[in-house]
C-alpha positions in Angstrom: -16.8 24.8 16.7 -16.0 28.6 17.2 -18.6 31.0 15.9 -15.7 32.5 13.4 -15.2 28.5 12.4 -19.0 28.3 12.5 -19.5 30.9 9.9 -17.7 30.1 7.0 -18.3 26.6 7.5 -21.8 27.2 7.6 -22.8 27.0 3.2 -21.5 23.2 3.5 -24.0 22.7 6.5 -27.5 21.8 3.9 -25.9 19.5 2.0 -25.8 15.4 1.6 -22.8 15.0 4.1 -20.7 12.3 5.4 -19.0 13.0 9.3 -15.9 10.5 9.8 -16.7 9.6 13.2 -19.9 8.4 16.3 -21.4 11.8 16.6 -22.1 14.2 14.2 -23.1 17.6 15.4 -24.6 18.1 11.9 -27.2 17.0 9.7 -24.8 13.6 8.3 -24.4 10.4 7.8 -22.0 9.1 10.5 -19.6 6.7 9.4 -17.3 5.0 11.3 -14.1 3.5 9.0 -12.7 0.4 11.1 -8.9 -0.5 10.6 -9.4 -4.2 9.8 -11.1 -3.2 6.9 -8.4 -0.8 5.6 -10.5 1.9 6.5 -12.8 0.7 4.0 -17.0 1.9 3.5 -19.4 -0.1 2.9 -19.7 0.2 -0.8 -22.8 1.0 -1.0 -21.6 5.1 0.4 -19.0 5.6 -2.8 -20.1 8.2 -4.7 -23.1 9.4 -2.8 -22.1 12.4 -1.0 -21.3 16.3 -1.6 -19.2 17.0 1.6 -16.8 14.5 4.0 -16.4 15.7 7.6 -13.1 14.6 8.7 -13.3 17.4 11.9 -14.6 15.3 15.2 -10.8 13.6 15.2 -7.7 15.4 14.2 -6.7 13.6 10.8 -2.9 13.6 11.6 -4.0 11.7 15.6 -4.0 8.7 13.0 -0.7 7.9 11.5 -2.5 5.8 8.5 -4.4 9.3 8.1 -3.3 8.6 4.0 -6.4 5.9 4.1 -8.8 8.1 5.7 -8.7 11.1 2.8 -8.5 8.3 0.0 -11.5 6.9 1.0 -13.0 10.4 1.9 -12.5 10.8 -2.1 -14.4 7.8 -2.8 -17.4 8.8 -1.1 -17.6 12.0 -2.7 -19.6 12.5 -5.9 -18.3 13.8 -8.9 -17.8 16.9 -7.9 -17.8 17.7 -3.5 -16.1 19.2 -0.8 -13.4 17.6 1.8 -13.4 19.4 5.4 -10.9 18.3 7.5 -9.5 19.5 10.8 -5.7 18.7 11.8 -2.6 19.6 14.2 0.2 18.6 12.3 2.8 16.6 14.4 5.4 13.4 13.9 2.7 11.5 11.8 1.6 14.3 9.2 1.8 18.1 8.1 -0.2 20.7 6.2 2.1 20.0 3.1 1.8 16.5 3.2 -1.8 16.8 3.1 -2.0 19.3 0.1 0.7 17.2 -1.9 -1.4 13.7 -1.5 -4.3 15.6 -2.8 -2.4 17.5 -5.7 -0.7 15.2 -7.2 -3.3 12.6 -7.5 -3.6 12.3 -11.2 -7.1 11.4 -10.6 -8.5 14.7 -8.8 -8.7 18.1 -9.3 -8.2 20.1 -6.1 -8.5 23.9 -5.1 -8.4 24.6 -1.7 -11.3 26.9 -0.7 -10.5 27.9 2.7 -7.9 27.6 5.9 -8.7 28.7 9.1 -7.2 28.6 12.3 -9.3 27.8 15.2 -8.8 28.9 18.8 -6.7 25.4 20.3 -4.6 26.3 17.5 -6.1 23.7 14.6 -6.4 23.8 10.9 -9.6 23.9 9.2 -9.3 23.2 5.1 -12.0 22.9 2.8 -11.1 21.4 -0.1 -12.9 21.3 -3.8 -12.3 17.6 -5.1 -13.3 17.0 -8.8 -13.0 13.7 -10.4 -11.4 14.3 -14.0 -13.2 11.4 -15.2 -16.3 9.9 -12.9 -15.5 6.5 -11.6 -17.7 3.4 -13.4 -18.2 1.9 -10.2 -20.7 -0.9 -11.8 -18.3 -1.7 -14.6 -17.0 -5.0 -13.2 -15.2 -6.3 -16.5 -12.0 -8.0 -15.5 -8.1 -8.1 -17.2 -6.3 -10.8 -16.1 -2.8 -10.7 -16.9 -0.5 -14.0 -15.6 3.3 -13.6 -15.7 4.7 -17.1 -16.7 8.0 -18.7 -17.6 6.4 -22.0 -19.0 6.7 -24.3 -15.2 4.0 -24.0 -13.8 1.6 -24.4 -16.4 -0.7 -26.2 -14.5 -1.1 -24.0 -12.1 -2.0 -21.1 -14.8 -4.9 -23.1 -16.3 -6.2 -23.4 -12.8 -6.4 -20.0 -12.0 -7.4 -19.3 -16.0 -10.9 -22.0 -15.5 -11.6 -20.9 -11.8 -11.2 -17.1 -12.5 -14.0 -18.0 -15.4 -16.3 -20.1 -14.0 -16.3 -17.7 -10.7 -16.8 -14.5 -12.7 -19.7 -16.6 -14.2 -21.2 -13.1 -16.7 -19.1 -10.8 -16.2 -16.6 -10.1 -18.7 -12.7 -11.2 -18.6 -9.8 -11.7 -20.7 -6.9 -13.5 -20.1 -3.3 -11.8 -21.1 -0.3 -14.2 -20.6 3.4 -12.8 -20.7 5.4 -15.8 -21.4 5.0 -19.7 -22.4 2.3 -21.5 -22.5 -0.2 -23.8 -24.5 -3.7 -22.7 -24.4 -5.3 -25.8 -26.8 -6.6 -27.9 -23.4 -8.7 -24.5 -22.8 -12.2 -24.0 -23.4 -13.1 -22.5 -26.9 -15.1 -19.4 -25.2 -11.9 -17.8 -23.1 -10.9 -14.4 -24.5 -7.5 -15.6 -24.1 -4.0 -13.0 -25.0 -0.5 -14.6 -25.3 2.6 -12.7 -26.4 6.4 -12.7 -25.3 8.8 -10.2 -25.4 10.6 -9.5 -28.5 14.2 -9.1 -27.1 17.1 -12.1 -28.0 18.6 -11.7 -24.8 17.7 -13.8 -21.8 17.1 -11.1 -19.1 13.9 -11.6 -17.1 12.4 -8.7 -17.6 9.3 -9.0 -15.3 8.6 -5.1 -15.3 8.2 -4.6 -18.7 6.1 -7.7 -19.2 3.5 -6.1 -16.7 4.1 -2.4 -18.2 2.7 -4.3 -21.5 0.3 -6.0 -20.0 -1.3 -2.5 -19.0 -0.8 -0.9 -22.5 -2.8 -4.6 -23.9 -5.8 -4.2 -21.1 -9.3 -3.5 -22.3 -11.3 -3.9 -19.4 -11.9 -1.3 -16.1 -9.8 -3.6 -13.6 -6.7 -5.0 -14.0 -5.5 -7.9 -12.2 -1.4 -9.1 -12.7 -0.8 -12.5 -11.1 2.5 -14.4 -10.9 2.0 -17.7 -11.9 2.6 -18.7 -8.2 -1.3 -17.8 -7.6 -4.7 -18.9 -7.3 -8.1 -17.0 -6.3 -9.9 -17.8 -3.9 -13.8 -19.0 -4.0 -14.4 -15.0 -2.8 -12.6 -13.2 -4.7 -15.6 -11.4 -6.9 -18.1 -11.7 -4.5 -15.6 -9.7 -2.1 -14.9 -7.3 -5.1 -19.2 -6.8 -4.9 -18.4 -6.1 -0.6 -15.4 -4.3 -1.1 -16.4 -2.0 -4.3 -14.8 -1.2 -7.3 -14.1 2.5 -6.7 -10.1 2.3 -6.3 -6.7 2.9 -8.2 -4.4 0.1 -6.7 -4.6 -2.5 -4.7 -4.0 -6.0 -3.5 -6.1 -9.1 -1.4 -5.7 -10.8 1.3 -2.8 -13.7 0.7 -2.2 -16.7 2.4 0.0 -19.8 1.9 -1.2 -23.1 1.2 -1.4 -24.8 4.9 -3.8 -21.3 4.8 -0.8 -19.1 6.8 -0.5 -15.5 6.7 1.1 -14.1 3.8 1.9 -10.2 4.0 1.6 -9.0 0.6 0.7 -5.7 1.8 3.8 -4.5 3.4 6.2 -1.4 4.0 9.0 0.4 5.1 9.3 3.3 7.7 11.0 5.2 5.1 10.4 5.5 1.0 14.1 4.5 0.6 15.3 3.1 -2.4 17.5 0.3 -0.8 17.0 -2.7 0.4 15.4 -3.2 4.1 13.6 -5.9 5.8 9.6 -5.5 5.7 7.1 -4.9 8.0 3.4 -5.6 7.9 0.3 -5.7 10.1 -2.5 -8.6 10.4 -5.0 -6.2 10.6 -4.1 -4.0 7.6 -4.7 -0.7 9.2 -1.3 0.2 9.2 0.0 2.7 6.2 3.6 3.0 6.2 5.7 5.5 4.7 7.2 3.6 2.3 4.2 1.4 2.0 4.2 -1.4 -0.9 2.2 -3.9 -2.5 3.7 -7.6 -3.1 4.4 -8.0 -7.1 2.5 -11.2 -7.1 -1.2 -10.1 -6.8 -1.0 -6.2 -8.3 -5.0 -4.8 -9.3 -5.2 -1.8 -10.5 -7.9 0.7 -12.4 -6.8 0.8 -16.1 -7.0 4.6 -16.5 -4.5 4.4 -13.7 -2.2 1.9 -14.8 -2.2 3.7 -18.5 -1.2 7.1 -16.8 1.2 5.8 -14.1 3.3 2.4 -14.7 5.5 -0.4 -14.3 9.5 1.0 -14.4 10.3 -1.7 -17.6 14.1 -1.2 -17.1 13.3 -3.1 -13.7 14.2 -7.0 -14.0 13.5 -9.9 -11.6 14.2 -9.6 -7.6 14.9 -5.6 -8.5 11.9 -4.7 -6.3 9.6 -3.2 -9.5 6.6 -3.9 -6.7 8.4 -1.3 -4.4 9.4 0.9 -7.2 5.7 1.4 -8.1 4.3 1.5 -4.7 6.4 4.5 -4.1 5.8 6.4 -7.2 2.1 6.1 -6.6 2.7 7.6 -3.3 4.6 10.2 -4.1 1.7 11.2 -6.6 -1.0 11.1 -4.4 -2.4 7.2 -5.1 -2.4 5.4 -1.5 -1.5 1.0 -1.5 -5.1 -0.4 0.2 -6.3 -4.1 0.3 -9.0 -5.6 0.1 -9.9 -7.8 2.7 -12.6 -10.0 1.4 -11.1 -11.2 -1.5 -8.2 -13.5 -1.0 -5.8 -15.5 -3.3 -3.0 -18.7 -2.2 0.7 -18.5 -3.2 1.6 -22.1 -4.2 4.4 -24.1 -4.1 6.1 -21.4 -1.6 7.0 -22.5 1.3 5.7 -19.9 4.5 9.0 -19.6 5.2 9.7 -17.4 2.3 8.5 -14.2 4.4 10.2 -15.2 7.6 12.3 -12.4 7.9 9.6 -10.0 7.5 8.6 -8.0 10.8 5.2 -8.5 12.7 4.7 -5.0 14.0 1.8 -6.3 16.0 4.1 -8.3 18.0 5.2 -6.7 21.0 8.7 -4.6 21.4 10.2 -6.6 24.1 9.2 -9.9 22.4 11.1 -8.9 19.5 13.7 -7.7 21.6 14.1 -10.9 22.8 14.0 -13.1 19.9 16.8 -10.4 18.7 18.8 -11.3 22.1 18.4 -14.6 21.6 19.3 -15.2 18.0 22.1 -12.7 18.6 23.4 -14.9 21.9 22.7 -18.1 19.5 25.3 -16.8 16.9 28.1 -15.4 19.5 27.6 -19.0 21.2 28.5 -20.8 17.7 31.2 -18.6 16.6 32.9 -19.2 19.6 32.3 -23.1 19.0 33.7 -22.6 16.1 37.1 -19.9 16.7 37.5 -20.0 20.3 36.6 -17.2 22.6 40.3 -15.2 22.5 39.5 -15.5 18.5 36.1 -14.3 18.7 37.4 -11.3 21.0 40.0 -10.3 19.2 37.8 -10.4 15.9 35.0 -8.0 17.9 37.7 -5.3 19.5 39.3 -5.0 15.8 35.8 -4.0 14.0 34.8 -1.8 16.3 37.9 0.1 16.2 37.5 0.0 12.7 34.2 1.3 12.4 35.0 4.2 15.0 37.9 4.9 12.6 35.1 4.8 9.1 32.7 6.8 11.0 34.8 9.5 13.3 33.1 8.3 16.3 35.4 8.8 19.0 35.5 12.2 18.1 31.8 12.6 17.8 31.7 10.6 21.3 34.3 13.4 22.8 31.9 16.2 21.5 28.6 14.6 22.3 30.3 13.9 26.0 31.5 17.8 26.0 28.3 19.2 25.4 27.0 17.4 28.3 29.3 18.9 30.6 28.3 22.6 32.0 30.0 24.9 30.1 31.3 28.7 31.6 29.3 31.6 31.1 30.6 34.0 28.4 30.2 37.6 28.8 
């Protein structure tokens, strides 16, 4: 730290502080976020600290830098200070830092000062106040289950085991859709309604928008009727900490396979792409999402910012939402000690998503060698002339659509060394 940096830095140096990082410099509590975790503290740090040091790394050196300030908030107390240090390059900016913490619903944030230090850094300190302090002990549960009426089974499972593992805390049940509740126990605070529309349309968004306007309780779970918990799901709520907005578990298919429910984009599009995902869940895309199967969220959250209900099946309202909480400041994370199965899928259902943790050249050449496996059939099937006669006639085409010779010609000028002008 420069002395200019040292001074004004210098009120925040007495107080109960957090330093992101192995070494703090300070009087602090080091804290060291790992990535397998989501960046995730030990519970037992929410809420307990007046100042978070992000300064011994640049935030923007880690491209899932989103992670870091959200959980930064949920160490803070009520009302604390943020310090962070950043260079703003390919993975973040100044204004993407002040528009995550601004728009957050949740927050209240004045910025306090911004310096420049000497190698050419930022230096913020943000004020963070909660509009409404986090419950953190509340651990009441609303489970909400979509179901069309075929898997009914599989709904009363998840219905008993979700109440005999909360064993006394409290939980309802709210079920969008068919189903006969008479072989449940007596004692389940149990909710069933269906949509009062006469068309057919399956109109999976507004049955969870509903299901947020019916909630009573802190946390809101929405399940597909495709799920079960598993045996740690609470107990790895008690690990993980019930200070968050939205989030997901860790999913798996039944043989116990990967299942990446918590998955993104490079790009907040609005189209349709192929995912990609992580195994170790410290990856934050930008057009990160949460699968629409296992969707928790804090009430007050889900009551200010909701489900799209124009959105019907297989119209991506689990995309739709992930970005609109981005975009106001409320970061996907997962937590990685709870878990819950997808049944009756099989685990080829996410095959086309992308592993980013596999290696560029071995997905180059599975691309190579699904691409050789299809030229190889279609000239089984046409005949090599056909197949070459087929290829020459759409790429002219597309060179026609897209004016690529002509951008070719310029792009192949401007490479050639061109006469001085005077």
């Amino acid at each position: 730290m420069t002395d200019k940096i040292f001074t004004f830095l210098e009120p925040y140096f007495g107080k109960k502080a957090a330093w992101f990082g192995e070494k703090a410099p300070i009087i602090a509590d080091s804290i060291c976020l790992d990535p397998q975790t989501n960046y995730r503290a030990d519970s037992g740090f929410h809420g307990k600290y007046s100042v978070i040091w992000i300064y011994e790394y640049n935030l923007f050196e880690n491209e899932s830098w989103p992670l870091l300030l959200n959980e930064a908030i949920s160490l803070l107390c009520k009302d604390g200070v943020i310090i962070c240090r950043m260079s703003e390059n390919k993975n973040g900016s100044i204004f993407a830092l002040k528009s995550y913490l601004h728009r957050n619903p949740s927050i209240e944030v004045d910025l306090l000062q911004q310096h420049k230090t000497i190698q050419g850094d930022k230096v913020c300190v943000f004020k963070v106040a909660r509009k409404q302090k986090r419950k953190v002990d509340n651990k009441s549960w609303s489970f909400g289950i979509l179901t069309n009426g075929k898997k009914e089974e599989n709904v009363r499972q998840l219905i008993e085991k979700a109440s005999t593992l909360s064993k006394d805390l409290n939980i309802e049940f709210i079920i969008a859709g068919q189903f006969d509740k008479s072989s449940l126990m007596t004692n389940i605070d149990i909710t069933i309604f269906d949509l009062d529309v006469s068309d057919q349309l399956p109109r999976i968004s507004q049955k969870k928008y509903e299901i947020g306007k019916l909630a009573k309780y802190d946390n809101v779970a929405i399940f597909h009727d495709r799920y079960q918990i598993g045996e740690d799901f609470f107990d790895g709520f008690d690990k993980f900490g019930y200070d968050f907005d939205f989030i997901t578990v860790s999913q798996h298919y039944e043989d116990g396979s990967f299942f990446p429910g918590y998955a993104g984009f490079d790009l907040p599009v609005f189209k349709w792409m192929t995912p990609h995902y992580s195994k170790n869940y410290g990856k934050l895309f930008a057009g990160h999402y949460i699968n629409g199967g296992v969707m928790i969220f804090k009430r007050s959250t889900l009551q200010k910012l909701s489900f799209n209900p124009l959105l019907l099946h297989n119209e991506a309202e689990d995309v739709e939402l992930s970005f609109f909480f981005m975009s106001n400041g409320i970061v996907p994370r997962i937590n990685v000690f709870s878990s819950a199965t997808t049944v009756g899928v099989p685990n080829t259902y996410t095959k086309t998503f992308i592993n980013i943790d596999t290696s560029k050249k071995t997905r180059y050449k599975k691309s190579l060698k699904r691409n050789f496996t299809r030229i190889i059939k279609k000239v089984q099937s046409k005949g090599f002339i056909k197949v070459i006669s087929i290829t020459i006639k759409k790429v002219l085409s597309t060179c026609k659509t897209h004016n690529l010779i002509r951008h070719f010609l310029y792009r192949t000028w401007c490479k050639i060394r061109q006469p001085i002008r005077k």
